[in-house]
PDBQT receptor file of N, H, CA, C and O in Angstrom, charges set to zero:
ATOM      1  N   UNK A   1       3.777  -3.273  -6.436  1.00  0.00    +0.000 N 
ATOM      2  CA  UNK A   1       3.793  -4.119  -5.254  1.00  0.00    +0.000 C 
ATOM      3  C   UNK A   1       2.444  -3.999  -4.536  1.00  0.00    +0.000 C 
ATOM      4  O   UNK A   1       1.809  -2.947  -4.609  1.00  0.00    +0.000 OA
ATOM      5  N   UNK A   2       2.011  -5.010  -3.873  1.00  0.00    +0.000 N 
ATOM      6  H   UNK A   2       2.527  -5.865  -3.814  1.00  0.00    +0.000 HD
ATOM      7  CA  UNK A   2       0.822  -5.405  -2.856  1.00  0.00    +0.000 C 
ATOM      8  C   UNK A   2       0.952  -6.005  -1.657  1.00  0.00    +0.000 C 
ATOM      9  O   UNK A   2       1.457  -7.125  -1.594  1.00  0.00    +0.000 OA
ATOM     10  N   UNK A   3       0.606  -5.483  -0.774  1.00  0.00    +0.000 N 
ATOM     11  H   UNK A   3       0.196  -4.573  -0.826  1.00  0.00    +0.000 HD
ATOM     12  CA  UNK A   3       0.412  -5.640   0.128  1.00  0.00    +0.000 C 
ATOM     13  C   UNK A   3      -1.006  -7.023   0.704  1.00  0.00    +0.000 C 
ATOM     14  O   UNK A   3      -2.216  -6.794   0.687  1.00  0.00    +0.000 OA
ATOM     15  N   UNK A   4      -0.523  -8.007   1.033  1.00  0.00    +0.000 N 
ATOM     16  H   UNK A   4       0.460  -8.193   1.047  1.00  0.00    +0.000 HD
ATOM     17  CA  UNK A   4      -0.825  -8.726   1.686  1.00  0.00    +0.000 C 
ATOM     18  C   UNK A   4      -0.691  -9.702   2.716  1.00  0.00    +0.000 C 
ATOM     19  O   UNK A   4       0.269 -10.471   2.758  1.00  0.00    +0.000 OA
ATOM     20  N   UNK A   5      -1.788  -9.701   3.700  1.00  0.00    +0.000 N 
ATOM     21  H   UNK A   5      -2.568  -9.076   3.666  1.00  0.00    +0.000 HD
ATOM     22  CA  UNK A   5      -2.336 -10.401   4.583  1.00  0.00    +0.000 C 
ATOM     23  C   UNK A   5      -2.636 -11.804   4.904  1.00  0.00    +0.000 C 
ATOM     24  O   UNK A   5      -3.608 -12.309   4.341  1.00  0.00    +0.000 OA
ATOM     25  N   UNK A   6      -2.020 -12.428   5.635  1.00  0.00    +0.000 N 
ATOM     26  H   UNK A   6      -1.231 -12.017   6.092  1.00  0.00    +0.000 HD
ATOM     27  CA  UNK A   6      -2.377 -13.297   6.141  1.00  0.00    +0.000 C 
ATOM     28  C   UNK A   6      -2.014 -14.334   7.536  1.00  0.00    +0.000 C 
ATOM     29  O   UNK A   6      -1.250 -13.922   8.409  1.00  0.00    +0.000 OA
ATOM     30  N   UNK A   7      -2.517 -15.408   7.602  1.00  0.00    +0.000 N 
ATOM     31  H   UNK A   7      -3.138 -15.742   6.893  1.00  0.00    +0.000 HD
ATOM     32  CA  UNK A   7      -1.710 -16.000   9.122  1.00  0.00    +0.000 C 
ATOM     33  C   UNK A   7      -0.513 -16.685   9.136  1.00  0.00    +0.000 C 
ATOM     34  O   UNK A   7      -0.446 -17.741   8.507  1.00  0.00    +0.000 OA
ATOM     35  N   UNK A   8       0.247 -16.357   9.615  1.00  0.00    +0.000 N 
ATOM     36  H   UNK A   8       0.193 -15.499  10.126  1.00  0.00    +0.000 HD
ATOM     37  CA  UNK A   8       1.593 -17.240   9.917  1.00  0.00    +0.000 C 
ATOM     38  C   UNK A   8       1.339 -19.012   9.925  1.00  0.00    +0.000 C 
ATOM     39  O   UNK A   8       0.508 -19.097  10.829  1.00  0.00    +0.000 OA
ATOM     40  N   UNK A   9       1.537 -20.184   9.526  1.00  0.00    +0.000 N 
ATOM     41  H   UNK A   9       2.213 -20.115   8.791  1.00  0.00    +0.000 HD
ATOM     42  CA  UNK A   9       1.284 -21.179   9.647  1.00  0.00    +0.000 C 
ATOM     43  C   UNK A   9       1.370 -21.796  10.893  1.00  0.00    +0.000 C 
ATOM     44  O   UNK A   9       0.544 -22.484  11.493  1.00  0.00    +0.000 OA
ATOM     45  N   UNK A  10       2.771 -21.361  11.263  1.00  0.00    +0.000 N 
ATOM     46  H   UNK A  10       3.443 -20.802  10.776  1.00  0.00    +0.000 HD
ATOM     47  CA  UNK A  10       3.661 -21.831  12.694  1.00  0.00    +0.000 C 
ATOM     48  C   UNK A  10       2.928 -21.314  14.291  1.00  0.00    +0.000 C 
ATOM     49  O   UNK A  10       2.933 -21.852  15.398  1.00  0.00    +0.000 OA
ATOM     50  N   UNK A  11       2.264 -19.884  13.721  1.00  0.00    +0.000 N 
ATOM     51  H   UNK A  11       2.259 -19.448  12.822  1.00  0.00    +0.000 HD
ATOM     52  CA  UNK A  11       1.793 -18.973  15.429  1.00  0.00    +0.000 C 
ATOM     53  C   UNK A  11       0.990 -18.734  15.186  1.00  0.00    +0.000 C 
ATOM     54  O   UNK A  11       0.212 -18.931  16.119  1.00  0.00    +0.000 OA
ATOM     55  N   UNK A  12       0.249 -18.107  13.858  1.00  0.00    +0.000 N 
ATOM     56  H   UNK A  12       0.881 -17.947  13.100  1.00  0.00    +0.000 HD
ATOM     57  CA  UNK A  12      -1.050 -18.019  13.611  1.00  0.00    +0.000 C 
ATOM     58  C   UNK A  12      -1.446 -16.812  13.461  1.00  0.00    +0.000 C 
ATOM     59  O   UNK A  12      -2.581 -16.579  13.043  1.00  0.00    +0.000 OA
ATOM     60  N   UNK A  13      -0.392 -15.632  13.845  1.00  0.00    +0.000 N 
ATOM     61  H   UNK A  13       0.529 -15.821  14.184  1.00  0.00    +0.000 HD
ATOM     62  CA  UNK A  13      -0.273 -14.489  14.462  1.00  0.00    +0.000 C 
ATOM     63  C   UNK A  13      -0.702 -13.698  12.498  1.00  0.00    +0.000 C 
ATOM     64  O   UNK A  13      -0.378 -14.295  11.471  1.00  0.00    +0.000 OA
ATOM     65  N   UNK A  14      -1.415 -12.381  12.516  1.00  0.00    +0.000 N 
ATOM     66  H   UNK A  14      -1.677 -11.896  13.350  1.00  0.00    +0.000 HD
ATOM     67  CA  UNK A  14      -1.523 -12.109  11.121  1.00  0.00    +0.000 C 
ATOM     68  C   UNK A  14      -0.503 -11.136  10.750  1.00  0.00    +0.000 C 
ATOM     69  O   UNK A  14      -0.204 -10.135  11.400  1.00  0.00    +0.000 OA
ATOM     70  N   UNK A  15       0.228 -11.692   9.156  1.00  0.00    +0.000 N 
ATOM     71  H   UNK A  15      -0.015 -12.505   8.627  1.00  0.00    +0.000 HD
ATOM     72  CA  UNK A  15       1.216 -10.644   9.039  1.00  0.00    +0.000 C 
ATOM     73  C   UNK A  15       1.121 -10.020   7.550  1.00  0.00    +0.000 C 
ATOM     74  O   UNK A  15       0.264 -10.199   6.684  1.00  0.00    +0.000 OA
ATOM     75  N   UNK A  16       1.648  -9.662   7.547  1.00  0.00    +0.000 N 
ATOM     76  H   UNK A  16       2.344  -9.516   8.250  1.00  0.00    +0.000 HD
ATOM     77  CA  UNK A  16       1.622  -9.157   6.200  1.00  0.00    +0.000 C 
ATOM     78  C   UNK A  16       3.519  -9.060   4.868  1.00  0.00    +0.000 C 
ATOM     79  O   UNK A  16       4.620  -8.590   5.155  1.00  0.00    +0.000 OA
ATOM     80  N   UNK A  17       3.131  -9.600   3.802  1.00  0.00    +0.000 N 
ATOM     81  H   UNK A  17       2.237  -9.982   3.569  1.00  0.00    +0.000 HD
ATOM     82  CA  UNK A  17       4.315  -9.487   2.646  1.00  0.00    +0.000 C 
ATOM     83  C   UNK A  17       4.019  -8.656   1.651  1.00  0.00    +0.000 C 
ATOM     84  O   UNK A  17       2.828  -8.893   1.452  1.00  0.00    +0.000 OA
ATOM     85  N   UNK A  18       4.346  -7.836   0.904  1.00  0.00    +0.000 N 
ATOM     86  H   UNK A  18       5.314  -7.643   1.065  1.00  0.00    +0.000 HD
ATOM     87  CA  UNK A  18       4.569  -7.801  -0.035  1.00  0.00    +0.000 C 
ATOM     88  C   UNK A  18       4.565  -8.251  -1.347  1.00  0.00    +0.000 C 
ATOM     89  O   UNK A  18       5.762  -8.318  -1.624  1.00  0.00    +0.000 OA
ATOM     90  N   UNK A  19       3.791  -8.675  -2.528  1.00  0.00    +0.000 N 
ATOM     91  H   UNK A  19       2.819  -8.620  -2.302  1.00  0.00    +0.000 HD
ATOM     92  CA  UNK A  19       3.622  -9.484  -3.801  1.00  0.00    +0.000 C 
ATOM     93  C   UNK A  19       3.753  -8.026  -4.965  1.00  0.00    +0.000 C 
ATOM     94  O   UNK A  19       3.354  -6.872  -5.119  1.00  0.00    +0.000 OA
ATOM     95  N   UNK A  20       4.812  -9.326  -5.722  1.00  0.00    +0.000 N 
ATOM     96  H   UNK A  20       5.136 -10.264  -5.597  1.00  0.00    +0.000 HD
ATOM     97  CA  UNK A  20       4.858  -8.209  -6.928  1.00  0.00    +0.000 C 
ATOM     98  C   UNK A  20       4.013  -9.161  -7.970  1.00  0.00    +0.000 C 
ATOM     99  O   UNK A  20       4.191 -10.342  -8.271  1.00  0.00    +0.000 OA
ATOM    100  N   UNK A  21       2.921  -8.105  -8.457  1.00  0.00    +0.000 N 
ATOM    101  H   UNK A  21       2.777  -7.146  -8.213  1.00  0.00    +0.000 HD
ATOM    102  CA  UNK A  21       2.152  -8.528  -9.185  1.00  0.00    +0.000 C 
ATOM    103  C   UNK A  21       2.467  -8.717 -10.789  1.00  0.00    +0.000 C 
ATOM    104  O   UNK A  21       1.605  -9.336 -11.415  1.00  0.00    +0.000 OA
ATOM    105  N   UNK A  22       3.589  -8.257 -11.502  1.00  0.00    +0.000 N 
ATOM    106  H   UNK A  22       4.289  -7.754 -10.993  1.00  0.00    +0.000 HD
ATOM    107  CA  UNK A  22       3.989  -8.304 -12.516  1.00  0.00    +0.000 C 
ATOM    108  C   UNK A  22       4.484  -9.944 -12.823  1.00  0.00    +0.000 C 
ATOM    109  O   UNK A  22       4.286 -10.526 -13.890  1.00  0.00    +0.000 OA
ATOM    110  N   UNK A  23       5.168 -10.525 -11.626  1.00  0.00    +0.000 N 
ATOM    111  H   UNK A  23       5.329 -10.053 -10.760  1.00  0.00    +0.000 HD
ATOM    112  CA  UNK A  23       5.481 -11.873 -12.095  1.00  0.00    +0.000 C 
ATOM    113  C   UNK A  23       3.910 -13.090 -11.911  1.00  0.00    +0.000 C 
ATOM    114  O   UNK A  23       3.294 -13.357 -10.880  1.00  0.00    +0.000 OA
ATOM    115  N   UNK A  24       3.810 -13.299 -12.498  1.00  0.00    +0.000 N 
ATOM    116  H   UNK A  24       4.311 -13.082 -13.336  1.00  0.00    +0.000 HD
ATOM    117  CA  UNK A  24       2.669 -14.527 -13.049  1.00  0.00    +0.000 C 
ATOM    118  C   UNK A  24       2.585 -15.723 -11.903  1.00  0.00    +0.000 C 
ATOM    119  O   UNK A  24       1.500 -16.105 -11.462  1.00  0.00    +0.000 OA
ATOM    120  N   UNK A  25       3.309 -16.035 -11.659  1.00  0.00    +0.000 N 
ATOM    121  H   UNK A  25       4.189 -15.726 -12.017  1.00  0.00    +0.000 HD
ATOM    122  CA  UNK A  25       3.609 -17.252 -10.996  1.00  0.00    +0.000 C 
ATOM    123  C   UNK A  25       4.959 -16.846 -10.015  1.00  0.00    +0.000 C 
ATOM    124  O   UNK A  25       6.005 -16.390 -10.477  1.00  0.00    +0.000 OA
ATOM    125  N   UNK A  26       4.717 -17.100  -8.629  1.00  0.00    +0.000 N 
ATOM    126  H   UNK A  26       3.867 -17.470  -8.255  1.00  0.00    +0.000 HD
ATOM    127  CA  UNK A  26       5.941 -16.804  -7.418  1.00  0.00    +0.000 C 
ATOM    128  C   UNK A  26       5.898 -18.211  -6.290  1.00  0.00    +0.000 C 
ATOM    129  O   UNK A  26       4.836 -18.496  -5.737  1.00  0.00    +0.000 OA
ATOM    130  N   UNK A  27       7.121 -18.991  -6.050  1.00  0.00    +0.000 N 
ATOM    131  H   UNK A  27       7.983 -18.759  -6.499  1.00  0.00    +0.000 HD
ATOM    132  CA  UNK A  27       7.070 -19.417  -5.327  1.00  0.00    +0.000 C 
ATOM    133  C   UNK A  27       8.131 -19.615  -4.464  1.00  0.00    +0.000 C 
ATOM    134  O   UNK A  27       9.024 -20.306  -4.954  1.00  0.00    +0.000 OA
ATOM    135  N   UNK A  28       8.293 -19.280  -3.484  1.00  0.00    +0.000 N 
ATOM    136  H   UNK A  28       7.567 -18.719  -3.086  1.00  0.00    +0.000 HD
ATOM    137  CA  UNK A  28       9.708 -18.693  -2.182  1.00  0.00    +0.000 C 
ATOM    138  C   UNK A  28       9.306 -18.932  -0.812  1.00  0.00    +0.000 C 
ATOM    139  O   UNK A  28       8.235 -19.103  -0.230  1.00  0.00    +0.000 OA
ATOM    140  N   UNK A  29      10.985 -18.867  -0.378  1.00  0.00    +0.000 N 
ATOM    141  H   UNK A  29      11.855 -18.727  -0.851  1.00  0.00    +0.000 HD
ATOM    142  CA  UNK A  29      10.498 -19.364   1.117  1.00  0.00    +0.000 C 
ATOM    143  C   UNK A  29      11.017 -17.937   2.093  1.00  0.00    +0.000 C 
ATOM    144  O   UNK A  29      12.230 -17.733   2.130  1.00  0.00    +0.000 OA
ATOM    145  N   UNK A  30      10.290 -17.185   2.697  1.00  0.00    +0.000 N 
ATOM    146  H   UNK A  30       9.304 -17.350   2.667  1.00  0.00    +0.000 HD
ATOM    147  CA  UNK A  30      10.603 -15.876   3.610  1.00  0.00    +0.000 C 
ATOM    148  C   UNK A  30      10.087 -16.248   5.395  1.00  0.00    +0.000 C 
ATOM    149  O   UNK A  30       8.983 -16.665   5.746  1.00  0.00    +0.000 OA
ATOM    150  N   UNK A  31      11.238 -15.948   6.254  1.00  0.00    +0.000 N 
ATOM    151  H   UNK A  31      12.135 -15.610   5.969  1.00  0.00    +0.000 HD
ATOM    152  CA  UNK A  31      10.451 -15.881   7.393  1.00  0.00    +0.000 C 
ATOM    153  C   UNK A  31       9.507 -14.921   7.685  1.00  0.00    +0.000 C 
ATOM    154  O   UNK A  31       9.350 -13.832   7.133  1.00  0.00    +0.000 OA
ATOM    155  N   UNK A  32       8.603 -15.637   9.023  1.00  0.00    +0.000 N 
ATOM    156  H   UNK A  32       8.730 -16.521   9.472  1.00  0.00    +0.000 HD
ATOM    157  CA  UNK A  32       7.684 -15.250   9.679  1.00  0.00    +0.000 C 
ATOM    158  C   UNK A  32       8.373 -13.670  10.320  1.00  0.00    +0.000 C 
ATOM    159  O   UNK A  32       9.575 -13.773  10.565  1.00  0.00    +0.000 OA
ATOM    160  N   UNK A  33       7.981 -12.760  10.508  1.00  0.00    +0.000 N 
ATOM    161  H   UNK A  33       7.004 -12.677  10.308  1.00  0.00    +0.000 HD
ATOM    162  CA  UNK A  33       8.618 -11.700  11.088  1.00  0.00    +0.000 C 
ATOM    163  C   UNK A  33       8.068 -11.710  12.167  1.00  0.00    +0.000 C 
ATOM    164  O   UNK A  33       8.688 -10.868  12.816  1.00  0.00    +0.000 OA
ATOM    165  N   UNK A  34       7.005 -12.277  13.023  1.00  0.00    +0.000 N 
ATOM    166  H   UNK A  34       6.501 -12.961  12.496  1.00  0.00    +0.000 HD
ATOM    167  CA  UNK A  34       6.903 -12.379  14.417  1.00  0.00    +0.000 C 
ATOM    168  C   UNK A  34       7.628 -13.945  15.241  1.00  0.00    +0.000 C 
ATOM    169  O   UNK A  34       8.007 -13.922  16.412  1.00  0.00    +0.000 OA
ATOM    170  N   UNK A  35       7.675 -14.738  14.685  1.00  0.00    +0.000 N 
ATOM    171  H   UNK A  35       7.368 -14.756  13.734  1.00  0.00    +0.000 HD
ATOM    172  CA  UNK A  35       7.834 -16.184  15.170  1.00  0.00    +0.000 C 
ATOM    173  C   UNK A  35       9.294 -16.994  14.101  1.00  0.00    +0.000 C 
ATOM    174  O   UNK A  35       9.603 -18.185  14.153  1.00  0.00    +0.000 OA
ATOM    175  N   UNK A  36       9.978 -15.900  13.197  1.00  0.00    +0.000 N 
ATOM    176  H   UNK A  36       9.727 -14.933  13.155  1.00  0.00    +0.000 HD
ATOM    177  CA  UNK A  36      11.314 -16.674  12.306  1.00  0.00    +0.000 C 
ATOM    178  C   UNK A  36      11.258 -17.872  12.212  1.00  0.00    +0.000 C 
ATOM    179  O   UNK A  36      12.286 -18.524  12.392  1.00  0.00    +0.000 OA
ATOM    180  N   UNK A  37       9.979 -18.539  11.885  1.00  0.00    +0.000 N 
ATOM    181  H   UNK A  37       9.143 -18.010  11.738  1.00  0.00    +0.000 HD
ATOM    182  CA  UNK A  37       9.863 -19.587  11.175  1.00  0.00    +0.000 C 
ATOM    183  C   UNK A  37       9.708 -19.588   9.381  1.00  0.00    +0.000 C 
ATOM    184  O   UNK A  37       9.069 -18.718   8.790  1.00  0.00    +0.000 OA
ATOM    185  N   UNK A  38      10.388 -20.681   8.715  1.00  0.00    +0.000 N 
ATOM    186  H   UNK A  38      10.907 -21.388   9.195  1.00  0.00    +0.000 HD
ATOM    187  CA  UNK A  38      10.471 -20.400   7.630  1.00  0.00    +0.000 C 
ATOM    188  C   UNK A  38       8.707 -20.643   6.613  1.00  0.00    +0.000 C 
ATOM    189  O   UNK A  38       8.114 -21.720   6.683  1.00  0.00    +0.000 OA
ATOM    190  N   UNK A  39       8.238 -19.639   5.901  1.00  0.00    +0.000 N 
ATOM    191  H   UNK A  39       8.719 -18.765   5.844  1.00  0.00    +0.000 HD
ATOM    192  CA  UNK A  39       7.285 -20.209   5.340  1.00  0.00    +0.000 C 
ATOM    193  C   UNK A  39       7.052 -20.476   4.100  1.00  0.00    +0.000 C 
ATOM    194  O   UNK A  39       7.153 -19.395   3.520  1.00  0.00    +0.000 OA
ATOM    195  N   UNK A  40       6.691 -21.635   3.027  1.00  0.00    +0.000 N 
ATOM    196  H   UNK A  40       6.609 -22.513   3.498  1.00  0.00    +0.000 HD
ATOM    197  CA  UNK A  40       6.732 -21.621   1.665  1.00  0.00    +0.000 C 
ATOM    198  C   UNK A  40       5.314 -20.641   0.992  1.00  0.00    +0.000 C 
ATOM    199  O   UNK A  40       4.164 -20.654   1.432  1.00  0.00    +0.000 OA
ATOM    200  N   UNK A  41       5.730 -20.010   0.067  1.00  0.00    +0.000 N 
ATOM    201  H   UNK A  41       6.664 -20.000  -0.290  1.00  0.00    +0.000 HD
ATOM    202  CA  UNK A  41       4.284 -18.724  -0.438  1.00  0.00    +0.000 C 
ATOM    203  C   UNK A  41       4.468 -19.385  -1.843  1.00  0.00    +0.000 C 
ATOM    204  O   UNK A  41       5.542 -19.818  -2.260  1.00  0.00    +0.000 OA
ATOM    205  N   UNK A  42       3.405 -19.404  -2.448  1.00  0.00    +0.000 N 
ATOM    206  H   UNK A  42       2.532 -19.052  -2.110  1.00  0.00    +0.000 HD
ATOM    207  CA  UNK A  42       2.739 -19.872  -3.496  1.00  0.00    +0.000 C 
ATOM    208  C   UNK A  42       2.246 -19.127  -3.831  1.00  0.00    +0.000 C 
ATOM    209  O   UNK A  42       1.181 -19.168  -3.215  1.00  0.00    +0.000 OA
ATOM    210  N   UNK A  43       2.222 -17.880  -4.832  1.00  0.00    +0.000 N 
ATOM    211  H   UNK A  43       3.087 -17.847  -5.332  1.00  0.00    +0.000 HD
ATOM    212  CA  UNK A  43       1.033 -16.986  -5.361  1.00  0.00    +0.000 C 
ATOM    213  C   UNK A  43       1.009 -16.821  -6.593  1.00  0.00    +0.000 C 
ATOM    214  O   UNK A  43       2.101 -16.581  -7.108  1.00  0.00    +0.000 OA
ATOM    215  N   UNK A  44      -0.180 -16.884  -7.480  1.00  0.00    +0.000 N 
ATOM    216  H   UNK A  44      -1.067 -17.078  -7.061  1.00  0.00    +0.000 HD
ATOM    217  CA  UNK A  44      -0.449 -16.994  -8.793  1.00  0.00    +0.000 C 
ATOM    218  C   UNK A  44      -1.194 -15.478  -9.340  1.00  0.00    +0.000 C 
ATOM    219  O   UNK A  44      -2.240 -15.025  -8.876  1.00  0.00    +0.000 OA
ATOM    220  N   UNK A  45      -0.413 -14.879 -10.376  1.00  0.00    +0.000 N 
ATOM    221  H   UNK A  45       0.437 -15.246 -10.753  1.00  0.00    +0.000 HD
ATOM    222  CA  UNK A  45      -1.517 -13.481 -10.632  1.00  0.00    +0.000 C 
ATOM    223  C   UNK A  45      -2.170 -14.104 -12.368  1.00  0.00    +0.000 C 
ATOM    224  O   UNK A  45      -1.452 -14.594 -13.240  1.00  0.00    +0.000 OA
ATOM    225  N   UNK A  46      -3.197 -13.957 -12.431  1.00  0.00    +0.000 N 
ATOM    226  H   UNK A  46      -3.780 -13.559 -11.722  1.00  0.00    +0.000 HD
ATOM    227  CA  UNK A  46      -3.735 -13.353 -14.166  1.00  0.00    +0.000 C 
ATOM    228  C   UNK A  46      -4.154 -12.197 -14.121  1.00  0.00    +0.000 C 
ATOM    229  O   UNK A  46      -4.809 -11.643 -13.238  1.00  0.00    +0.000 OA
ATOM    230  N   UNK A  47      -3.604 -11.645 -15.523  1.00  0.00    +0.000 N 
ATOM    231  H   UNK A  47      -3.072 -12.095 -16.241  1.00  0.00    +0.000 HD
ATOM    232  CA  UNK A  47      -4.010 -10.289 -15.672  1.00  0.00    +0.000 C 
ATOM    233  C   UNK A  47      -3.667  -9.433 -14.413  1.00  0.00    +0.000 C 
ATOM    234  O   UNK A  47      -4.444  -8.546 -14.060  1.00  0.00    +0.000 OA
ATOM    235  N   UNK A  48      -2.942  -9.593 -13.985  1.00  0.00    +0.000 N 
ATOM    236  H   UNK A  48      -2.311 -10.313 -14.272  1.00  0.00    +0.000 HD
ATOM    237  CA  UNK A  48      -2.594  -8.796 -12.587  1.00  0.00    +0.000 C 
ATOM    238  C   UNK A  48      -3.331  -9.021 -11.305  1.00  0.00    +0.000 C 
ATOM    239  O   UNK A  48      -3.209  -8.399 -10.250  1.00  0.00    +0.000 OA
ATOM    240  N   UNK A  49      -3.939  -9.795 -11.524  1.00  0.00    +0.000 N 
ATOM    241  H   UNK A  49      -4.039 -10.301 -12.381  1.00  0.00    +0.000 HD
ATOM    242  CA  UNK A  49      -5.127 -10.150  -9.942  1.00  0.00    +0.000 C 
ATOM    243  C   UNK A  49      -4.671 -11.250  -9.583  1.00  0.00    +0.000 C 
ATOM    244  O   UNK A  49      -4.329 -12.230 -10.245  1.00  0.00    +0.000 OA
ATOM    245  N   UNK A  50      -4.679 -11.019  -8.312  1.00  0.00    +0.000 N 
ATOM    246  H   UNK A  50      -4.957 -10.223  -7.775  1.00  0.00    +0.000 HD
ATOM    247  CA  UNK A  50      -4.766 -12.359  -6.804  1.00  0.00    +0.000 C 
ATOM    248  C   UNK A  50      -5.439 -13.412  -7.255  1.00  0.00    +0.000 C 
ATOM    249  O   UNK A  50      -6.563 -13.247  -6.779  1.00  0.00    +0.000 OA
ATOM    250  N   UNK A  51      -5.451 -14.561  -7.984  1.00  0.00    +0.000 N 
ATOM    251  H   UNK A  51      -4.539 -14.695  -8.370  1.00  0.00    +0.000 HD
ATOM    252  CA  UNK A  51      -5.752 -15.727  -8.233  1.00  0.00    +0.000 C 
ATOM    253  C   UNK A  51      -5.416 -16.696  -7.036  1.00  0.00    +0.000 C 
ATOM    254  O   UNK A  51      -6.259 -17.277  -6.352  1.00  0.00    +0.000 OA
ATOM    255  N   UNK A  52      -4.360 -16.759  -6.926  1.00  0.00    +0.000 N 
ATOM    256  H   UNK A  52      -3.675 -16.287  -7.482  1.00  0.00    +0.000 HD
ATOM    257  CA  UNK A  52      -4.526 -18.037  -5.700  1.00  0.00    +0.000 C 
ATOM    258  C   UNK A  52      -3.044 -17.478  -4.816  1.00  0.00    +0.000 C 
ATOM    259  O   UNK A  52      -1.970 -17.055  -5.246  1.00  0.00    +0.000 OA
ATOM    260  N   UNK A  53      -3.339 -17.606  -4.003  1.00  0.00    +0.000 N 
ATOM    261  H   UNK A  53      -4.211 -17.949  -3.654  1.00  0.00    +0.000 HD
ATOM    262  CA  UNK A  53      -1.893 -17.916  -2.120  1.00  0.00    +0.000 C 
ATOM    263  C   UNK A  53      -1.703 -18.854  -1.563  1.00  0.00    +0.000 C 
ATOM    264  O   UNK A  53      -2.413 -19.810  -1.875  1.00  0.00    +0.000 OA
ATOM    265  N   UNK A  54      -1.007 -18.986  -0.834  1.00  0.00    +0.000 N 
ATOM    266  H   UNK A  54      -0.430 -18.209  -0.580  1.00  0.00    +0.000 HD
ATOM    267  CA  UNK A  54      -1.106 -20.338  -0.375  1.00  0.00    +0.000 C 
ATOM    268  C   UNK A  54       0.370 -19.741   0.947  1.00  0.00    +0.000 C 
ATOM    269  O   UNK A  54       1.412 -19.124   0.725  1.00  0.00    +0.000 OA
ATOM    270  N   UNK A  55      -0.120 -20.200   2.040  1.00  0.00    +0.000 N 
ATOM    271  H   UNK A  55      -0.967 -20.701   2.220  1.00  0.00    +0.000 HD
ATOM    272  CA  UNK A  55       1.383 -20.226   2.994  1.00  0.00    +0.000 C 
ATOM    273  C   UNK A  55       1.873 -21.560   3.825  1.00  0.00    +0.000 C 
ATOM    274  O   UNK A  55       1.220 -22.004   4.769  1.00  0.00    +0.000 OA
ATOM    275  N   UNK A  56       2.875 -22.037   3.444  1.00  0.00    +0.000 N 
ATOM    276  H   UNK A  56       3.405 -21.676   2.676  1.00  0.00    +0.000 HD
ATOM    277  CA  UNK A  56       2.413 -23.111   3.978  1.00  0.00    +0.000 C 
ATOM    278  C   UNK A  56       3.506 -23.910   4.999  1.00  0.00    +0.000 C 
ATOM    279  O   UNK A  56       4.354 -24.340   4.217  1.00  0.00    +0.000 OA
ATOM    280  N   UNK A  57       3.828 -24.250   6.151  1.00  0.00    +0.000 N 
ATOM    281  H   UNK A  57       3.139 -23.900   6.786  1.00  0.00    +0.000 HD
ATOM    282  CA  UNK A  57       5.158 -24.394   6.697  1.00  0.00    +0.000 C 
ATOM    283  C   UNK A  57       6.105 -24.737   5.614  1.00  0.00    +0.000 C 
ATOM    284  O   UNK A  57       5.673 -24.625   4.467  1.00  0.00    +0.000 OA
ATOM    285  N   UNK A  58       7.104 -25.064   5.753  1.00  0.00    +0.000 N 
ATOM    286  H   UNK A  58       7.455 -25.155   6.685  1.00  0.00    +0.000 HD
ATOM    287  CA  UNK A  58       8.237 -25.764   4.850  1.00  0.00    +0.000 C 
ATOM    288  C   UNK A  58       8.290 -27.236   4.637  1.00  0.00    +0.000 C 
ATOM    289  O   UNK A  58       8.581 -28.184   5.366  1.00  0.00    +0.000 OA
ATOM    290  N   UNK A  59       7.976 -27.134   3.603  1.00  0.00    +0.000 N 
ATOM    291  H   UNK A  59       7.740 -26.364   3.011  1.00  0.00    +0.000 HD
ATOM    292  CA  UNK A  59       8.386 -28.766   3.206  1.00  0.00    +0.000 C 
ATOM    293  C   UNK A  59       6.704 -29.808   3.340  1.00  0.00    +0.000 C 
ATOM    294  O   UNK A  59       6.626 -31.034   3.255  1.00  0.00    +0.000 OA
ATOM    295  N   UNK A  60       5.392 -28.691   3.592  1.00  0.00    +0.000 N 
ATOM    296  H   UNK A  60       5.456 -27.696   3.661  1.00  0.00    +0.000 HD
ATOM    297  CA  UNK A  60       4.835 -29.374   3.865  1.00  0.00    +0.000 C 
ATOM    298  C   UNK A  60       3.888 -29.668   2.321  1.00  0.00    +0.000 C 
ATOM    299  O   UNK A  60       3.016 -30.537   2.288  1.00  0.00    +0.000 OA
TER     300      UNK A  60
């Protein structure tokens, strides 16, 4: 697991999730833990590295 950073879409506020790097491709919707807005995460690993994130409100 990894730890990462970034801004809430909805408040802007910086938070941080959790990524398990073993799955290749992740895409889920988890609330904001300061502002319980829902956010969609997009994250792509190769070879085990941070390739791409993405947070993005819902539905947008």
């Amino acid at each position: 697991m990894e730890e990462h950073f970034f801004q809430c879409p909805y408040c802007w506020e910086e938070i941080s999730m959790l990524l398990d790097a073993s799955v290749r491709h992740q895409t889920y919707v988890e609330d904001c833990e300061v502002c319980c807005n829902p956010i969609e995460i997009t994250v792509y690993y190769e070879e085990g590295v941070l390739t791409e994130f993405s947070a993005q409100e819902l539905g947008q």
